[in-house]
N, CA and C atoms as an extended XYZ file, in Angstrom:
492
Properties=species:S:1:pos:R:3:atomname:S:1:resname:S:1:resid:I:1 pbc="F F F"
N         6.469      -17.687       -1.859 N   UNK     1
C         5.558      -16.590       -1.657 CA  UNK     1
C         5.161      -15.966       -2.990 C   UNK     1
N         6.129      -15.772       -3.560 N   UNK     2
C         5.742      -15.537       -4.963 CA  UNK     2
C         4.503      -16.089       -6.183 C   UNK     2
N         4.193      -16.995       -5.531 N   UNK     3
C         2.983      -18.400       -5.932 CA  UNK     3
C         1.822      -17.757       -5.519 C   UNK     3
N         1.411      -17.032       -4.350 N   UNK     4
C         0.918      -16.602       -4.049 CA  UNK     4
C         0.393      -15.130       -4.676 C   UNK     4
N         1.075      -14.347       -5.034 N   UNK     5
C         0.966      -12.927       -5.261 CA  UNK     5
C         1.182      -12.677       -6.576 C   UNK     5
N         0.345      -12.160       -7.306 N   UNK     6
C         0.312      -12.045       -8.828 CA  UNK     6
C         0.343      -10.384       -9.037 C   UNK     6
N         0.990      -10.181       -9.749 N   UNK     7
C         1.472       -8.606      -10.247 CA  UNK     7
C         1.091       -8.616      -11.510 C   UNK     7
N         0.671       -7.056      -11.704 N   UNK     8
C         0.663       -6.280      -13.041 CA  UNK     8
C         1.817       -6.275      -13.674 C   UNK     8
N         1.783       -6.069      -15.355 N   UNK     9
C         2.442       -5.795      -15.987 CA  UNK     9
C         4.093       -5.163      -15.342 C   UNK     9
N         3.262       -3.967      -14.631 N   UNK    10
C         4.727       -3.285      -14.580 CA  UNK    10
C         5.563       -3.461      -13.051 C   UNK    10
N         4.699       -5.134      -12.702 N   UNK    11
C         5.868       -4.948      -11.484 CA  UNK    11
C         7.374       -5.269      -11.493 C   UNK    11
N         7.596       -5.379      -12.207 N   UNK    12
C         9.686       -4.953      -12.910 CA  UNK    12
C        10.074       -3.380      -12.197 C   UNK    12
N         9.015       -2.657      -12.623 N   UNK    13
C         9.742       -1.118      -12.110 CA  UNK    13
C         9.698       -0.566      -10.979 C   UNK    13
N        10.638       -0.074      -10.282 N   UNK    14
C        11.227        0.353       -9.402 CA  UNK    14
C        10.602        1.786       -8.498 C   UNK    14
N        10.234        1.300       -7.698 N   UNK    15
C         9.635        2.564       -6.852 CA  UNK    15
C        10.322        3.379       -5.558 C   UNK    15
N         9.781        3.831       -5.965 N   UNK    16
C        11.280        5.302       -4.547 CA  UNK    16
C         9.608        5.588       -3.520 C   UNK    16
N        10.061        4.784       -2.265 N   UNK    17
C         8.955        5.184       -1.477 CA  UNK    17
C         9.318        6.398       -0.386 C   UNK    17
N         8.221        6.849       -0.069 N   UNK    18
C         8.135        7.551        0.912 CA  UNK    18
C         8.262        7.262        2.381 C   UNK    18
N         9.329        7.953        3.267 N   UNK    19
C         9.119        7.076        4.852 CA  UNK    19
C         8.576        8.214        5.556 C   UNK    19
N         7.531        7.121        6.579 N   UNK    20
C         7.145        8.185        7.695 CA  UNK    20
C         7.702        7.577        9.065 C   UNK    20
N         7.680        7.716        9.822 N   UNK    21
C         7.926        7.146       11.257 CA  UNK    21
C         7.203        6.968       12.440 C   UNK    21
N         6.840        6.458       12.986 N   UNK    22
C         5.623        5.965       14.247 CA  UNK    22
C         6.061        5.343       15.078 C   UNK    22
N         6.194        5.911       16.467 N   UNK    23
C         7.119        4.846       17.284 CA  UNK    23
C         8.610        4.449       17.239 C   UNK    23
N         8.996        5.523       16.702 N   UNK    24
C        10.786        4.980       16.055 CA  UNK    24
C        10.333        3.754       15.139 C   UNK    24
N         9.060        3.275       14.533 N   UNK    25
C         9.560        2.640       13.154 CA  UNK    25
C         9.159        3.048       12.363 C   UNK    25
N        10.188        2.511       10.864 N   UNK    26
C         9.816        3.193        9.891 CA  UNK    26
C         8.204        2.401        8.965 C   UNK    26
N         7.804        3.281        8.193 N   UNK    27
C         6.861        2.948        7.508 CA  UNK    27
C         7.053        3.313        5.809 C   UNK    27
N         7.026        2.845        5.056 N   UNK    28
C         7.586        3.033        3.732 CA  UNK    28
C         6.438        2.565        2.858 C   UNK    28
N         5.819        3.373        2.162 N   UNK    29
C         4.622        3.901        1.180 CA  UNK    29
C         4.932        4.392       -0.208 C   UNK    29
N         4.202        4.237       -0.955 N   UNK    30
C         4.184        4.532       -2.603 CA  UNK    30
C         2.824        4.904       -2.993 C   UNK    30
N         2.624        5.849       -3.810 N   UNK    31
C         1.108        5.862       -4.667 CA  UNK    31
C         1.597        5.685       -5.724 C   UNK    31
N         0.660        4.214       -5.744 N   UNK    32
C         0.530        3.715       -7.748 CA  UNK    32
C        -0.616        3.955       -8.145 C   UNK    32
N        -1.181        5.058       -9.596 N   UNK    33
C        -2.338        5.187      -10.184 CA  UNK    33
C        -3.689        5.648       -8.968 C   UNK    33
N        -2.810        6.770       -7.685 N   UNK    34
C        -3.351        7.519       -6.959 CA  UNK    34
C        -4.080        6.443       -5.659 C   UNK    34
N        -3.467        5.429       -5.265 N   UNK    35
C        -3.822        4.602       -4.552 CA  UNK    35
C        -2.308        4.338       -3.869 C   UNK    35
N        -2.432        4.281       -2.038 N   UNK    36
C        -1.621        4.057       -1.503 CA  UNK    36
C        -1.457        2.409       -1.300 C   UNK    36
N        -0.040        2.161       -1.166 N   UNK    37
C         0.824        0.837       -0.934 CA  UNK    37
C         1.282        0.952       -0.053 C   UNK    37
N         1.440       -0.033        0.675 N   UNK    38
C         2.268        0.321        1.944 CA  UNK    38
C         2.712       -0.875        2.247 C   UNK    38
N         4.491       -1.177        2.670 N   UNK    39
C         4.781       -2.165        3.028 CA  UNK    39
C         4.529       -2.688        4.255 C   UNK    39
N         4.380       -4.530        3.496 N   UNK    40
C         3.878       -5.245        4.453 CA  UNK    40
C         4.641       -5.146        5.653 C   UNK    40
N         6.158       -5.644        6.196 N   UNK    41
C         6.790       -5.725        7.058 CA  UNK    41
C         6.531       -4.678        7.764 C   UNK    41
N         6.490       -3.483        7.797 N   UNK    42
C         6.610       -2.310        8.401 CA  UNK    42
C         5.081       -2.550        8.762 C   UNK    42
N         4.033       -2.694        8.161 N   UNK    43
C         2.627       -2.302        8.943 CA  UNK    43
C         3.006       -3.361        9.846 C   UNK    43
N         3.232       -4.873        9.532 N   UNK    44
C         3.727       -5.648       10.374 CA  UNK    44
C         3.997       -5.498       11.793 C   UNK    44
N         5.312       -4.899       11.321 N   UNK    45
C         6.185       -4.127       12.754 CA  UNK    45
C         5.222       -3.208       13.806 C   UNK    45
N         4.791       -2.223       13.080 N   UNK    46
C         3.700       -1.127       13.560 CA  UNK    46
C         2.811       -2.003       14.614 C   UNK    46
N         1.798       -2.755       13.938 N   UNK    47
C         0.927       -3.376       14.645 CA  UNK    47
C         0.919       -4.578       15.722 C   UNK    47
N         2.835       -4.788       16.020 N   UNK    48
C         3.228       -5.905       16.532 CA  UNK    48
C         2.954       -7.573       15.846 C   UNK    48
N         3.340       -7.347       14.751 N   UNK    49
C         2.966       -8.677       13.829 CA  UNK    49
C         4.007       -9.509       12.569 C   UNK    49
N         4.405      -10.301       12.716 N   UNK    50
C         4.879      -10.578       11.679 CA  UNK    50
C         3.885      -10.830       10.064 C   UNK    50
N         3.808       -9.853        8.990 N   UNK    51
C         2.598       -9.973        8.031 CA  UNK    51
C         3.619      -10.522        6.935 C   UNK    51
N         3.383      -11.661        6.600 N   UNK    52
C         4.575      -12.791        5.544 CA  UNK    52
C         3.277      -13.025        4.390 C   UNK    52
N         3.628      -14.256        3.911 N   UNK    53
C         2.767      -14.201        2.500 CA  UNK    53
C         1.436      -14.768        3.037 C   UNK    53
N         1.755      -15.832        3.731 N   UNK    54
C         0.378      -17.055        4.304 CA  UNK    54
C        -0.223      -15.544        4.615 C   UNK    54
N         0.035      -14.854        5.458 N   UNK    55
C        -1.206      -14.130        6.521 CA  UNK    55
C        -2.273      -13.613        5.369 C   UNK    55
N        -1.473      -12.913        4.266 N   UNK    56
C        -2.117      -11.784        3.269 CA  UNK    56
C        -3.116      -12.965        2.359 C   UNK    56
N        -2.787      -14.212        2.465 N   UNK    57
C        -4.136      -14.876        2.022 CA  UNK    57
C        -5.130      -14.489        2.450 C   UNK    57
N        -5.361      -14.317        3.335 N   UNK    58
C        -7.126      -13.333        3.658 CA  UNK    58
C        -7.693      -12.740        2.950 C   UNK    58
N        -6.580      -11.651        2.233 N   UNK    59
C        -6.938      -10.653        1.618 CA  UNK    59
C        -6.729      -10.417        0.140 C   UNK    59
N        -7.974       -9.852       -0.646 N   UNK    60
C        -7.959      -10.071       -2.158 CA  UNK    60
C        -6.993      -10.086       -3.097 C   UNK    60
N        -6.967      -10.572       -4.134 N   UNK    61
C        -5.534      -10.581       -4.906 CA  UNK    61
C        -5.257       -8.883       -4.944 C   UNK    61
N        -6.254       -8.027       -5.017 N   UNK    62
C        -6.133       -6.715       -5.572 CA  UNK    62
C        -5.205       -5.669       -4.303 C   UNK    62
N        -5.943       -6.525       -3.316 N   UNK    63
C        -4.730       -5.737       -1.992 CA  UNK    63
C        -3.368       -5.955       -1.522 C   UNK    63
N        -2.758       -7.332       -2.253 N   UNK    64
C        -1.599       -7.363       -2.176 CA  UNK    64
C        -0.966       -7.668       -3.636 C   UNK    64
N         0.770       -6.940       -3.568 N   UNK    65
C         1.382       -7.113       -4.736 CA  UNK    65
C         2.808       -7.143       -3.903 C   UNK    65
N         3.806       -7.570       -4.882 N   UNK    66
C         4.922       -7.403       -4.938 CA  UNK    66
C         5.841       -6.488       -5.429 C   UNK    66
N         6.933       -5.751       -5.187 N   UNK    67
C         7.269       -3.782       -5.812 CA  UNK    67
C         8.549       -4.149       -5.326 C   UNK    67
N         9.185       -3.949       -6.035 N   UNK    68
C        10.715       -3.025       -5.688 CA  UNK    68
C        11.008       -1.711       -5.158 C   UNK    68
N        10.967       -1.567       -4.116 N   UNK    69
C        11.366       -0.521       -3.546 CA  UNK    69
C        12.705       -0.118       -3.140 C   UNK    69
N        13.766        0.974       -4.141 N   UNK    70
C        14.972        1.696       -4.428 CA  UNK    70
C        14.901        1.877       -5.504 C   UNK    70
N        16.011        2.424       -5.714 N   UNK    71
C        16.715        2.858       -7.083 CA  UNK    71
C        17.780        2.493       -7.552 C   UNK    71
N        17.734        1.116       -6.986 N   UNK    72
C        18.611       -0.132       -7.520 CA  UNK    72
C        17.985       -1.426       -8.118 C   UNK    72
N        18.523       -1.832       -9.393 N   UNK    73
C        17.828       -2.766      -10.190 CA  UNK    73
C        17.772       -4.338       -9.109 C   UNK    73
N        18.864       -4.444       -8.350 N   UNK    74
C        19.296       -5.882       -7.929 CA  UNK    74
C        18.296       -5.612       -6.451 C   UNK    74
N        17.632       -4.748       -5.918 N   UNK    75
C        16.573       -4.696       -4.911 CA  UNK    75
C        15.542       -5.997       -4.514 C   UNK    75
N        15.828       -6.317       -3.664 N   UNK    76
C        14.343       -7.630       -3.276 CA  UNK    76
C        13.063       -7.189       -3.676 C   UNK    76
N        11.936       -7.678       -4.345 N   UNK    77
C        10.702       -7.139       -4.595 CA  UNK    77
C         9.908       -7.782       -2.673 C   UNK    77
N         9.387       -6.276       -2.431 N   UNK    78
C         8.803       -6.750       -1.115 CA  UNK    78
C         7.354       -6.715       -1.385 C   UNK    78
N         6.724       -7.388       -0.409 N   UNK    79
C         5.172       -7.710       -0.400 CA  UNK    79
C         4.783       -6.356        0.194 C   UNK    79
N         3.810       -5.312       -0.675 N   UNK    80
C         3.258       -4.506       -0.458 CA  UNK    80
C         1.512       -5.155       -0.426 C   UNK    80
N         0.906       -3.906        0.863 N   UNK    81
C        -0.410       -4.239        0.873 CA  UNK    81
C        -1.158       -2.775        0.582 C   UNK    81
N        -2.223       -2.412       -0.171 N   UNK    82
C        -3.142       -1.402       -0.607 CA  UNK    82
C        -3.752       -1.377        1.139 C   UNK    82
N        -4.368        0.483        0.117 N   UNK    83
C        -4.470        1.124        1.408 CA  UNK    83
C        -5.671        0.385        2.439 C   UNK    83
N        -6.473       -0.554        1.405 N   UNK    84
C        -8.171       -1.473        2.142 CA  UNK    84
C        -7.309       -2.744        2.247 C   UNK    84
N        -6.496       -3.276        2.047 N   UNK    85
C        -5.675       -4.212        2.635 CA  UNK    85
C        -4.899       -3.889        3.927 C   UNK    85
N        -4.430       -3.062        4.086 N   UNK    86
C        -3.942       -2.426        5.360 CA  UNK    86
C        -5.298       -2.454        6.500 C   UNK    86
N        -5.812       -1.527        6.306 N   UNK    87
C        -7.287       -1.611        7.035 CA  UNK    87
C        -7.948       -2.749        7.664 C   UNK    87
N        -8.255       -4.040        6.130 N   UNK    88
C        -8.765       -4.887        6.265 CA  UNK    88
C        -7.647       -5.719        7.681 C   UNK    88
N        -6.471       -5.546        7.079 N   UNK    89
C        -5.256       -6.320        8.087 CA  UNK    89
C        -5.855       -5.753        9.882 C   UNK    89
N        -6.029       -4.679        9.820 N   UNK    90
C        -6.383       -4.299       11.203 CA  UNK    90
C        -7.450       -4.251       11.609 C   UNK    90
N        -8.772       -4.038       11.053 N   UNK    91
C        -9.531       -5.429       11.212 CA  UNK    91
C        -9.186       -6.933       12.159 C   UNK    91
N        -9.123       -7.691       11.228 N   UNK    92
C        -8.454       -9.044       11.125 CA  UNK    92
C        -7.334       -9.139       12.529 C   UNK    92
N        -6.761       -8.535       12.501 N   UNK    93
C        -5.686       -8.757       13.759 CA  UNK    93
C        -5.773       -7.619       15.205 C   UNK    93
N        -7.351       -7.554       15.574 N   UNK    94
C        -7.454       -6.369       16.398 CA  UNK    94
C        -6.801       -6.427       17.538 C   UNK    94
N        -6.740       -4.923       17.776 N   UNK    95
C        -6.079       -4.670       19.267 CA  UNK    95
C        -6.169       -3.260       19.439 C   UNK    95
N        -6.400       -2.709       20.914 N   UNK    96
C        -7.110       -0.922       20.361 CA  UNK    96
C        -5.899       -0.343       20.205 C   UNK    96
N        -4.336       -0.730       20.293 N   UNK    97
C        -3.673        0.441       19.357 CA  UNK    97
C        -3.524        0.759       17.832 C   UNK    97
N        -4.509       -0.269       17.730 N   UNK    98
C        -4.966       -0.425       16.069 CA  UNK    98
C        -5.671        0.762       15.531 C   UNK    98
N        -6.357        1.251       16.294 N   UNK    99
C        -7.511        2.585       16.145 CA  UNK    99
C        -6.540        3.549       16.242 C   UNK    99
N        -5.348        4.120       16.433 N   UNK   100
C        -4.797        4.932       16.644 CA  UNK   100
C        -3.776        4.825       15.368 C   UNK   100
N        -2.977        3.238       14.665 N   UNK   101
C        -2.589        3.129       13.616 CA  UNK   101
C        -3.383        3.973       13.052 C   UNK   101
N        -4.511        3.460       12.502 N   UNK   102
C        -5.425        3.586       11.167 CA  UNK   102
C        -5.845        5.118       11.112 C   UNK   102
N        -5.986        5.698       12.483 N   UNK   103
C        -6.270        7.107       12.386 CA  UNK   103
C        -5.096        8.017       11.505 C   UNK   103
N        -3.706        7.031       12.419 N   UNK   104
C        -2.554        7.941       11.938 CA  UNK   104
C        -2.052        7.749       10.297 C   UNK   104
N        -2.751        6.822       10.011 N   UNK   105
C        -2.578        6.532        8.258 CA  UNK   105
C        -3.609        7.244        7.895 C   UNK   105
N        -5.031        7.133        8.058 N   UNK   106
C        -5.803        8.088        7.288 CA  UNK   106
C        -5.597        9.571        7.657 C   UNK   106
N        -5.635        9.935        8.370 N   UNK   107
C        -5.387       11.509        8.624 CA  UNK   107
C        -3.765       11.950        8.613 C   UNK   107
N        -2.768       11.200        8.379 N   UNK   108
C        -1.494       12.059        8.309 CA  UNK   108
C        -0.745       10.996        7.102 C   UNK   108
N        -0.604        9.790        6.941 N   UNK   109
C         0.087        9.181        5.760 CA  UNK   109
C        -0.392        9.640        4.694 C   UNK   109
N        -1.643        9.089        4.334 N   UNK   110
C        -1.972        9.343        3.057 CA  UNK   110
C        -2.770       10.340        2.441 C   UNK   110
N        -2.694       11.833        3.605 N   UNK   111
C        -2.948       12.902        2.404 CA  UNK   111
C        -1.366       13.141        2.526 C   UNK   111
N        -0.679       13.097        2.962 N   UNK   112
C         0.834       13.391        2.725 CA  UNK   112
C         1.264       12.562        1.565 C   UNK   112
N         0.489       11.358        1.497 N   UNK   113
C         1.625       10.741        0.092 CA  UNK   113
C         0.703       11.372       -1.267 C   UNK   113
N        -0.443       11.411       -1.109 N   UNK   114
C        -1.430       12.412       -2.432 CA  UNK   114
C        -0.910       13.556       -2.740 C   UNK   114
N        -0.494       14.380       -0.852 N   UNK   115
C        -0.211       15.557       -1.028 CA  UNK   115
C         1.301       15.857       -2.458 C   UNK   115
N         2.048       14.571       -2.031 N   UNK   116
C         3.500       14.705       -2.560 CA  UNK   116
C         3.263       14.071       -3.768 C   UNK   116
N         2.236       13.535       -4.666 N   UNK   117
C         2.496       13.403       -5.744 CA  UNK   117
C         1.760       14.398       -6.562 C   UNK   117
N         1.681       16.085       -6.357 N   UNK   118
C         1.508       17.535       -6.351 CA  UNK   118
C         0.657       17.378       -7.513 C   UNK   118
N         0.634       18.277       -8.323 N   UNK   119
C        -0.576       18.369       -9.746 CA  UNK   119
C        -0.837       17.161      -10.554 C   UNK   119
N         0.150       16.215      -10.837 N   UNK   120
C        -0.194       15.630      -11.608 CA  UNK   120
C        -1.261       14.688      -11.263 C   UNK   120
N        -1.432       13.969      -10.105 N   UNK   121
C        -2.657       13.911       -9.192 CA  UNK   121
C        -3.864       14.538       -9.632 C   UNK   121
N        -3.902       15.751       -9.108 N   UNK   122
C        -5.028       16.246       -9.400 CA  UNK   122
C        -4.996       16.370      -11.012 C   UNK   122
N        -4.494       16.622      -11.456 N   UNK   123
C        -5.154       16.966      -13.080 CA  UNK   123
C        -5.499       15.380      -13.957 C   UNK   123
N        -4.904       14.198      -13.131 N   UNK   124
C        -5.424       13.096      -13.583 CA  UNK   124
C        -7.162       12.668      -14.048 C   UNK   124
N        -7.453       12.030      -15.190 N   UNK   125
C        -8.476       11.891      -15.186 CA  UNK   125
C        -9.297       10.988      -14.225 C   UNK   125
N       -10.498       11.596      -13.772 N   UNK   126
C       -11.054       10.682      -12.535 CA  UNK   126
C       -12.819       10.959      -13.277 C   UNK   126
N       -12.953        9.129      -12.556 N   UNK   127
C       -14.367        8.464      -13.038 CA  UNK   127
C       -15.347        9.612      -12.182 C   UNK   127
N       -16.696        9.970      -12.239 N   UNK   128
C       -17.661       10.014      -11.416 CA  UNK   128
C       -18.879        9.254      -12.257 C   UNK   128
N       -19.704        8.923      -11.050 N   UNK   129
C       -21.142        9.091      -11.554 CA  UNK   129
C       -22.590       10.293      -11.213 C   UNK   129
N       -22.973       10.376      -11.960 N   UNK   130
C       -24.201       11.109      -11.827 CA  UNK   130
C       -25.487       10.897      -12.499 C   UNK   130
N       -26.526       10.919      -11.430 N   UNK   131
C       -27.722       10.606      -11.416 CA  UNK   131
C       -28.410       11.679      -13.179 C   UNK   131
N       -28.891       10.475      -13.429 N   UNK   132
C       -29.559       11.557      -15.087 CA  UNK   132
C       -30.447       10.446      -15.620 C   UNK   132
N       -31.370       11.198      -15.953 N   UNK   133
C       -32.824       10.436      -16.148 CA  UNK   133
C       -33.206        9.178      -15.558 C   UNK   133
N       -33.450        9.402      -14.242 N   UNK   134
C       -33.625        7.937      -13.802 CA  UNK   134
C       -32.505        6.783      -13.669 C   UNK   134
N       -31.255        6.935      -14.393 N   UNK   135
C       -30.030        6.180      -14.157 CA  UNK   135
C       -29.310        6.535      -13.907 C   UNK   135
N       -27.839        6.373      -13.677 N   UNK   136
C       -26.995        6.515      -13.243 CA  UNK   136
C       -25.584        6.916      -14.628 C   UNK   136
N       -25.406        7.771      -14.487 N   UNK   137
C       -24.453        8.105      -15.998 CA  UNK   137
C       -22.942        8.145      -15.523 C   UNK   137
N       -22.482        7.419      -15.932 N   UNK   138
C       -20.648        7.736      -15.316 CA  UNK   138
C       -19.695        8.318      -16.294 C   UNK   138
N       -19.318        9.512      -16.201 N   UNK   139
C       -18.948       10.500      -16.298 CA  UNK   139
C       -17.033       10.600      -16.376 C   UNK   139
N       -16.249       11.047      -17.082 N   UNK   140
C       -14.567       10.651      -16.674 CA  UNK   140
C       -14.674       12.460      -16.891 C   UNK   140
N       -14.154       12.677      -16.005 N   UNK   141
C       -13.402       14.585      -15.718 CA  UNK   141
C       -12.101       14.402      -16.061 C   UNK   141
N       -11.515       15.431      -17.236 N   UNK   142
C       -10.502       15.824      -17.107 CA  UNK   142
C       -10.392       16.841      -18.191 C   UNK   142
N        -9.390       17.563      -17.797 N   UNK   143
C        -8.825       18.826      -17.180 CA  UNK   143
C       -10.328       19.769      -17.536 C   UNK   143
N       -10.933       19.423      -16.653 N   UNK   144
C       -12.013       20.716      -16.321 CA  UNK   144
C       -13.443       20.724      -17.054 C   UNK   144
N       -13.108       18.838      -17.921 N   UNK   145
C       -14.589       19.228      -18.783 CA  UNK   145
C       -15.024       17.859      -18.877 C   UNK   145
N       -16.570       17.326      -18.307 N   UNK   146
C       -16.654       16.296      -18.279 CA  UNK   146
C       -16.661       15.683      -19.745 C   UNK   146
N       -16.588       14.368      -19.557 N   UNK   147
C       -16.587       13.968      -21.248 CA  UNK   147
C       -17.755       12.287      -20.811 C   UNK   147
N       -18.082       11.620      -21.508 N   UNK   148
C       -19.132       10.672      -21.696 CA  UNK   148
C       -18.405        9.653      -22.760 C   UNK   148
N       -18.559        8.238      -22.043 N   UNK   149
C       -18.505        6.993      -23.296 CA  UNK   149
C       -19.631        6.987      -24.485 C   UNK   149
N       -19.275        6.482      -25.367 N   UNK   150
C       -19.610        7.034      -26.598 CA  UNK   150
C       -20.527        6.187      -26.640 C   UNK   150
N       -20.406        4.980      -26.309 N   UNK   151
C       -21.552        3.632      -26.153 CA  UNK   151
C       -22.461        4.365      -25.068 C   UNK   151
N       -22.877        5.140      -24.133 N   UNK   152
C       -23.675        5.783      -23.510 CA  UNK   152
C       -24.250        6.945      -24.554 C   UNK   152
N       -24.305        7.215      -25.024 N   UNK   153
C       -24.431        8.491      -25.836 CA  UNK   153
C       -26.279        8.236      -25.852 C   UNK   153
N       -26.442        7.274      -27.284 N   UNK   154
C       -27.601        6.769      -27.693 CA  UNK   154
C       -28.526        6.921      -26.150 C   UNK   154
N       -28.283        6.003      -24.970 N   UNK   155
C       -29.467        6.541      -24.002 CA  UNK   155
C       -29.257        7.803      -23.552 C   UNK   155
N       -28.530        8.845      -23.243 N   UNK   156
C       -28.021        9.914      -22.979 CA  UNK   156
C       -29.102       10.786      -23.966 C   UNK   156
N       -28.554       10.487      -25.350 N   UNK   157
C       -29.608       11.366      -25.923 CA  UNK   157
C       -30.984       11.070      -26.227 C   UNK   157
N       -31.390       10.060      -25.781 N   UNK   158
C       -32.987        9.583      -25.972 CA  UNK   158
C       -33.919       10.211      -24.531 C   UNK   158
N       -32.771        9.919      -23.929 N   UNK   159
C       -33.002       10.644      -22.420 CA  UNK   159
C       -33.571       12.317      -22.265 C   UNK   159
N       -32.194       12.702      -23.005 N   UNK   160
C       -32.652       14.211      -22.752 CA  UNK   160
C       -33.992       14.585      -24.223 C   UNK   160
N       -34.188       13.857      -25.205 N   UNK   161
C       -35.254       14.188      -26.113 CA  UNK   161
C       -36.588       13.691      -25.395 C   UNK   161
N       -36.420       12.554      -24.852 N   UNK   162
C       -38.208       12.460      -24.676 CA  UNK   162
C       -38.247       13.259      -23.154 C   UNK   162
N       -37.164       13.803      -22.374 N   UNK   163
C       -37.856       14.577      -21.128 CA  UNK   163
C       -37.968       15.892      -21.658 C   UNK   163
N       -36.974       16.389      -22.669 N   UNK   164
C       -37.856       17.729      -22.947 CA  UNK   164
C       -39.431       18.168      -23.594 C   UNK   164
């Protein structure tokens, strides 16, 4: 399975997930870089499914990884799936208590796991775009003041000289 699933740099380190419960089972979640994970087995379980490595071929390299979950070095790395890998999974394997999963992950899992990773979350820097002279300018916010790539600058300022 491992052949299958290609990890970042830092999948060596060790994550302390969060459990919620649904049905008397558990569900065990992480936010990496403000994006929820959620283990495979458990959505598995949830949705009545066994979700192993073959199944998550469906789905993009970017929605599944491999994580250690404890705070023990000798831990199994388990197959985690992102929060549009989850989705996509229910999709893919329908059944209407599926609509009631996905409700209960978007409206109660994952502002609870955003909620619990408290300021530093929010004060993280985050991309936008905004519409400016006819294009599209993308923009990085943080702490309270937008800032601009420097390679944008030159149309940025040709922009605002010939509309004034």
């Amino acid at each position: 399975m491992l052949d299958i699933i290609s990890n970042p740099p830092e999948h060596n380190a060790l994550f302390i997930p969060q459990t919620f419960i649904r049905h008397h089972i558990q569900l065990r979640a992480v936010l990496l870089h403000a994006e929820a994970w959620f283990c495979a087995r458990d959505i598995g379980r949830l949705m009545g499914l066994d979700i192993n490595g073959r199944q998550v071929l469906k789905l993009d390299a970017d929605q599944r990884r491999m994580m250690r979950l404890s705070a023990s070095e000798d831990a199994p790395e388990m197959l985690m799936l992102s929060e549009s890998g989850v989705y996509a999974m229910l999709v893919y394997h329908y059944c209407p208590e599926n609509r009631h999963l996905r409700r209960w992950l978007t409206h109660h899992v994952v502002p609870m796991l955003r909620e619990g990773a408290g300021p530093a979350l929010t004060q993280a820097p985050q991309l936008r775009a905004v519409e400016w002279a006819g294009g599209t300018l993308r923009l990085l916010h943080w702490r309270t003041e937008p800032w601009v790539r420097l390679r944008d600058m030159p149309g940025l300022l040709s922009a605002s000289f010939s509309g004034a």
